[in-house]
C-alpha positions as CSV (number, residue, x, y, z in Angstrom):
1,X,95.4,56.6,-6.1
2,X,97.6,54.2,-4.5
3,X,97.6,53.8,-0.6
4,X,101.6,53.8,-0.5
5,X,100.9,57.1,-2.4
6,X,100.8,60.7,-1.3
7,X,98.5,62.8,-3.0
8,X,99.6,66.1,-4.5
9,X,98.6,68.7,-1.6
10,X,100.2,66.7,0.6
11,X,103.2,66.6,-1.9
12,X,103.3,70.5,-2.4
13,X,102.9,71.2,1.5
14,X,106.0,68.9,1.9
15,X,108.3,70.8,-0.7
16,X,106.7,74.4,1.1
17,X,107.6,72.9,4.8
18,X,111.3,71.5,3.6
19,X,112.0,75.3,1.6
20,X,112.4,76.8,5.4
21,X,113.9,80.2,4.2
22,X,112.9,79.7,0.4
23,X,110.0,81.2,-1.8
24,X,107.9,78.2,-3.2
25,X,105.9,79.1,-6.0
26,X,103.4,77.2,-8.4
27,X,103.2,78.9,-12.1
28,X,100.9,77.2,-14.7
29,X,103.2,74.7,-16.9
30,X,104.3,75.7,-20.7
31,X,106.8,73.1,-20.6
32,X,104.3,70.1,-20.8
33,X,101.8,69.3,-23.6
34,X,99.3,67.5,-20.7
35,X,99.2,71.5,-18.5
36,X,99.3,71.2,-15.1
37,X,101.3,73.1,-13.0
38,X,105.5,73.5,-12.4
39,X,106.9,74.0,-8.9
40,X,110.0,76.2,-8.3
41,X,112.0,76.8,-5.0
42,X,114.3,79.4,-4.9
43,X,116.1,81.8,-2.5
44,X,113.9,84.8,-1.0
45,X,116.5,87.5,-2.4
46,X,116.2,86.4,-6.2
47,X,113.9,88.1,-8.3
48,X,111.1,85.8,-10.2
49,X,111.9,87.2,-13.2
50,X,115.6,86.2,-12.5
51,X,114.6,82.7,-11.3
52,X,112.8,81.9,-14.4
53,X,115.7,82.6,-16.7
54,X,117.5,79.7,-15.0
55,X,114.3,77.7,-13.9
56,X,115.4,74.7,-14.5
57,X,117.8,75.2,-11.5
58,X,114.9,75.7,-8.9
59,X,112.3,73.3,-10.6
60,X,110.9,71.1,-7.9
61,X,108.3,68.7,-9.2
62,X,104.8,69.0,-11.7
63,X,101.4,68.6,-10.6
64,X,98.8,67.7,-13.2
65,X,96.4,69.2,-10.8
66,X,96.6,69.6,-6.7
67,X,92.9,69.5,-4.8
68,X,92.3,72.1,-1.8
69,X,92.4,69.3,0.6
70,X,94.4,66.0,1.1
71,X,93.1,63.1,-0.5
72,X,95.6,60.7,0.8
């Protein structure tokens, strides 16, 4: 990885600090051939059902994999 990088923790704890009154949430990705894993923010009041039939509104970023620590 590339020192003027951030790694992908730090990435998804980023997008969960900025979402102050939002729902983050990581689902495993059906939209990419290489896997990995879709991130949607959306409002706390919508259903995930709901948020998925218009989840391209509330996609945030894709992770081909995020470690349990930072590797930055």
């Amino acid at each position: 990885m590339s020192s003027l990088t951030t790694c992908n923790f730090c990435n998804l704890k980023r997008i969960k600090e900025n979402a102050k009154d939002k729902k983050v949430v990581m689902l495993p990705s059906l939209s990419s051939s290489l896997g990995g894993y879709d991130v949607f923010v959306y409002p706390k009041g919508l259903s995930l059902s709901k948020m998925l039939n218009k989840k391209d509104r509330y996609w945030a970023a894709w992770f081909m994999s995020i470690s349990d620590k930072c590797c930055c």
